[in-house]
C-alpha positions as CSV (number, residue, x, y, z in Angstrom):
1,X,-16.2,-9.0,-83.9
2,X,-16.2,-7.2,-80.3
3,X,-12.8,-8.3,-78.6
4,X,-15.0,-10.2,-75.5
5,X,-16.5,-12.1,-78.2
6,X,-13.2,-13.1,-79.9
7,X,-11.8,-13.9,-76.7
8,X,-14.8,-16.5,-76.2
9,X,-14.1,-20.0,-76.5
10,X,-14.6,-21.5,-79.9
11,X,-16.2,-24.5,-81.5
12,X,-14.4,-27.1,-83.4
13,X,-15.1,-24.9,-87.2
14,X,-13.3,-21.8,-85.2
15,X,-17.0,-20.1,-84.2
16,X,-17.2,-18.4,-80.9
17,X,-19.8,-19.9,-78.5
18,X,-21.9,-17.6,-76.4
19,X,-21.9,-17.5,-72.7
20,X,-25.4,-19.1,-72.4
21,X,-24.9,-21.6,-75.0
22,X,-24.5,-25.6,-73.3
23,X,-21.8,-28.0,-74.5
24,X,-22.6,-31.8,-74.9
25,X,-19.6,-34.0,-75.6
26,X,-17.4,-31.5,-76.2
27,X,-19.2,-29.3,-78.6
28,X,-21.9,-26.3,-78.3
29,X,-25.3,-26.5,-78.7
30,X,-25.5,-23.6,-80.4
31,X,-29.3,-23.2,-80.9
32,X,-30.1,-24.6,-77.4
33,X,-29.7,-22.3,-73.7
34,X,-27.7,-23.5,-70.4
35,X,-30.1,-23.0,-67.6
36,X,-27.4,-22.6,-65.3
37,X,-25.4,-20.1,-67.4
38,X,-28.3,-17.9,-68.1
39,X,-29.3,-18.0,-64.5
40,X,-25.8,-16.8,-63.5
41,X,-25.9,-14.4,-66.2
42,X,-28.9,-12.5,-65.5
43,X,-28.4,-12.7,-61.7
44,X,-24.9,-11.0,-62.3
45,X,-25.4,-8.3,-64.8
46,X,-23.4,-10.4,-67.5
47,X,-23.8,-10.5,-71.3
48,X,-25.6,-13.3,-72.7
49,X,-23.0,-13.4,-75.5
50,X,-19.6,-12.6,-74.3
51,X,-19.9,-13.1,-70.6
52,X,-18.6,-10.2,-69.5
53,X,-20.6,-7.1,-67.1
54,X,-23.0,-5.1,-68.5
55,X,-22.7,-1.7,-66.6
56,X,-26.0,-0.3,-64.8
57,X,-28.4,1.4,-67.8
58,X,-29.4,0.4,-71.1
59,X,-29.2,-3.4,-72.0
60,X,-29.9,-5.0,-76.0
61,X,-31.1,-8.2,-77.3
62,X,-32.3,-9.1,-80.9
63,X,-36.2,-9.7,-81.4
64,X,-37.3,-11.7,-84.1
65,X,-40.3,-10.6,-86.6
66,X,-43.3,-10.9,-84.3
67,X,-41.9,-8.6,-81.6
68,X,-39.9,-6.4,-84.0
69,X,-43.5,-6.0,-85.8
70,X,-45.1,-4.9,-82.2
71,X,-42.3,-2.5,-80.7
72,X,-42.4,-0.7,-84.5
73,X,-46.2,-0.4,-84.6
74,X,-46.1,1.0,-80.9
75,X,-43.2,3.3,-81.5
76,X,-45.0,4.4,-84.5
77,X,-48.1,5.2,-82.1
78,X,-46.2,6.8,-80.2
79,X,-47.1,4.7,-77.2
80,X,-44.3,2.4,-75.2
81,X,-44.1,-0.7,-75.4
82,X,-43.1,-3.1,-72.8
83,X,-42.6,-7.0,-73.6
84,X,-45.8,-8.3,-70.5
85,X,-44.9,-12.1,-71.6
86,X,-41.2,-13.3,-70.4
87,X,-38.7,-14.2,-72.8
88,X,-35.6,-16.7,-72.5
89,X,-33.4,-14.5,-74.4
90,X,-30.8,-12.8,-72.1
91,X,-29.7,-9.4,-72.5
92,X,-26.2,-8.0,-73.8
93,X,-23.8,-4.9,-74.6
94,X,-25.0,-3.2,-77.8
95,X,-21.7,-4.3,-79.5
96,X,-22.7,-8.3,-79.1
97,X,-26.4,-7.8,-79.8
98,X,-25.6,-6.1,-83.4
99,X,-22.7,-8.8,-83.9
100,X,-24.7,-11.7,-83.0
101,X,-27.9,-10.3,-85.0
102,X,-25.3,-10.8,-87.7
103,X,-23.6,-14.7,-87.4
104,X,-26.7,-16.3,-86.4
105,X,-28.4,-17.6,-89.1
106,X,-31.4,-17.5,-87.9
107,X,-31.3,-13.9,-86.4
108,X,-29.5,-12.7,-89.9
109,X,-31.8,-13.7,-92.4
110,X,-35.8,-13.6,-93.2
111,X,-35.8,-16.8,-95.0
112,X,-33.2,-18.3,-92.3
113,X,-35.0,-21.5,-90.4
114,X,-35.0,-23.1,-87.2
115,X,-32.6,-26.1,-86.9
116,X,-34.6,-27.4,-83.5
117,X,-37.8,-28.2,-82.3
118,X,-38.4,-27.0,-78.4
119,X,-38.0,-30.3,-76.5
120,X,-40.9,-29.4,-74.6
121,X,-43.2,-27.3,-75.9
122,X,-45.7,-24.5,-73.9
123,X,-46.7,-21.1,-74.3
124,X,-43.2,-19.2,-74.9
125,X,-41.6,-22.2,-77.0
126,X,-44.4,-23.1,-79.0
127,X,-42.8,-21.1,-81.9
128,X,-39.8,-22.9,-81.7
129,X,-40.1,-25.8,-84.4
130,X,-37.4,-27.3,-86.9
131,X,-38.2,-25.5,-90.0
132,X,-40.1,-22.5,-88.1
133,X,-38.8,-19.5,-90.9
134,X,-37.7,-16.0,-89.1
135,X,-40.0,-13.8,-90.8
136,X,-39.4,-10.5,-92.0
137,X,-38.0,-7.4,-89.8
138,X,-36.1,-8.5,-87.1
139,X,-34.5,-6.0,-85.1
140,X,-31.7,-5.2,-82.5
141,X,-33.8,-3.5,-79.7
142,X,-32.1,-1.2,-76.6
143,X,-34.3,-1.2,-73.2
144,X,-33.4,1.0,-70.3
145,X,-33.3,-1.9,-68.1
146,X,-34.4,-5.9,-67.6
147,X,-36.4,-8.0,-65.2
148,X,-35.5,-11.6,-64.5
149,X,-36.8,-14.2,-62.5
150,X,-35.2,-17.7,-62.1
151,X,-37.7,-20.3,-61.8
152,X,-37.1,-24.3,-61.3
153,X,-37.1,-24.8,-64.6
154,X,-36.3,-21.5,-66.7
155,X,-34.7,-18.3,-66.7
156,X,-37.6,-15.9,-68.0
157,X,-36.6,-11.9,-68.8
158,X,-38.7,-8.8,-69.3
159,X,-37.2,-5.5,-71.0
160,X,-38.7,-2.1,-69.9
161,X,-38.4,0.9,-71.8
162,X,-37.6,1.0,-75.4
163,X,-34.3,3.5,-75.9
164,X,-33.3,2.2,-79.7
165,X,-35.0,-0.1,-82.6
166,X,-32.9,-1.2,-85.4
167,X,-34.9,-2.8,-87.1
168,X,-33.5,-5.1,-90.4
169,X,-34.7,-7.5,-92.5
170,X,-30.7,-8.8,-93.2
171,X,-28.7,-8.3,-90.1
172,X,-25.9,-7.0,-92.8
173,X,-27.3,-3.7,-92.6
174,X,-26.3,-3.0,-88.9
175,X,-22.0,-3.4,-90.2
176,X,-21.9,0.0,-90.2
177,X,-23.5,0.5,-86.2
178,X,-21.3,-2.2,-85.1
179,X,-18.1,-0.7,-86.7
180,X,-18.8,2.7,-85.3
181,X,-19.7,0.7,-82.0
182,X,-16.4,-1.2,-81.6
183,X,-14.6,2.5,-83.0
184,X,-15.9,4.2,-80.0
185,X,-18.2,6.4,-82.1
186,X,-21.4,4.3,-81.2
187,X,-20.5,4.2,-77.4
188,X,-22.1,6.1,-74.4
189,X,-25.9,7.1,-73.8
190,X,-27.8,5.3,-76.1
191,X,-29.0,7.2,-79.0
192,X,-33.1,7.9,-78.7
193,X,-36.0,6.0,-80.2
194,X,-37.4,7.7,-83.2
């Protein structure tokens, strides 16, 4: 676990909860985003995960099957790639991403399933139903940089520039990348695409 996700706060089964994630009652709402949070994340360079800065340069997040499925075809191509339709998924360090590809259920596994249905539904939550399985190939993606915009509603991101695909079908397989990461061994300029 990367320290600034240990030093997170933590739910009532000893979990750490992610910066973006909202609390109702007391507890975490784990598969559900904070507006607010998200907003303040993106607008301050901060990690969706642990909260904490993301220096200037390459940012991560973890795609599920669909995405994973186009950035691997268009790698494969040889062509870029470059997410045109907004996302609500935040970015984070490279240590978070692979950790959190790893203890979300959903992220983790191909057979995994959604616990929630979007409240309401429209063209980038449609996908989110109770039930909805993962799919095969998910992946930890690094981008050069992010786009935000914070509208009344939503926080929506765009990635640009595809630097590193680790793709998986069980997030186990990225252990090794994230020990080497929190080691010091996986730190610095990302490694290239390819």
């Amino acid at each position: 676990m990367p320290p600034t996700v240990h030093d997170r706060p933590r739910d009532d089964r000893g979990y750490p909860v992610p910066a973006i994630t909202p609390w109702e009652d007391g507890r975490p709402q784990f598969a559900l985003t904070d507006y607010q949070r998200s907003a303040d994340c993106a607008r301050q360079r901060q990690c969706s995960v642990c909260d904490v800065l993301m220096p200037r340069g390459p940012v991560w997040r973890v795609v599920g099957a669909a995405e994973s499925a186009a950035i691997g075809a268009a790698l494969a191509a040889g062509r870029p790639y470059r997410n045109l339709a907004p996302t609500l998924e935040g970015p984070g360090h490279r240590a978070c991403m692979l950790y959190a590809s790893m203890v979300c259920p959903y992220l983790a596994r191909p057979n995994a399933r959604r616990a929630l249905t979007a409240e309401h539904p429209d063209e980038l939550t449609a996908a989110v139903v109770r039930g909805a399985v993962r799919g095969a190939l998910g992946a930890v993606v690094g981008f050069a940089d992010y786009e935000f915009a914070v509208t009344g509603s939503r926080v929506l991101f765009r990635f640009v520039d595809v630097i590193e695909y680790l793709p998986h079908d069980n997030a186990d397989a990225h252990l090794a990348e994230l020990r080497a990461e929190l080691a010091g061994h996986g730190g610095g300029p990302a490694r290239p695409v390819g």
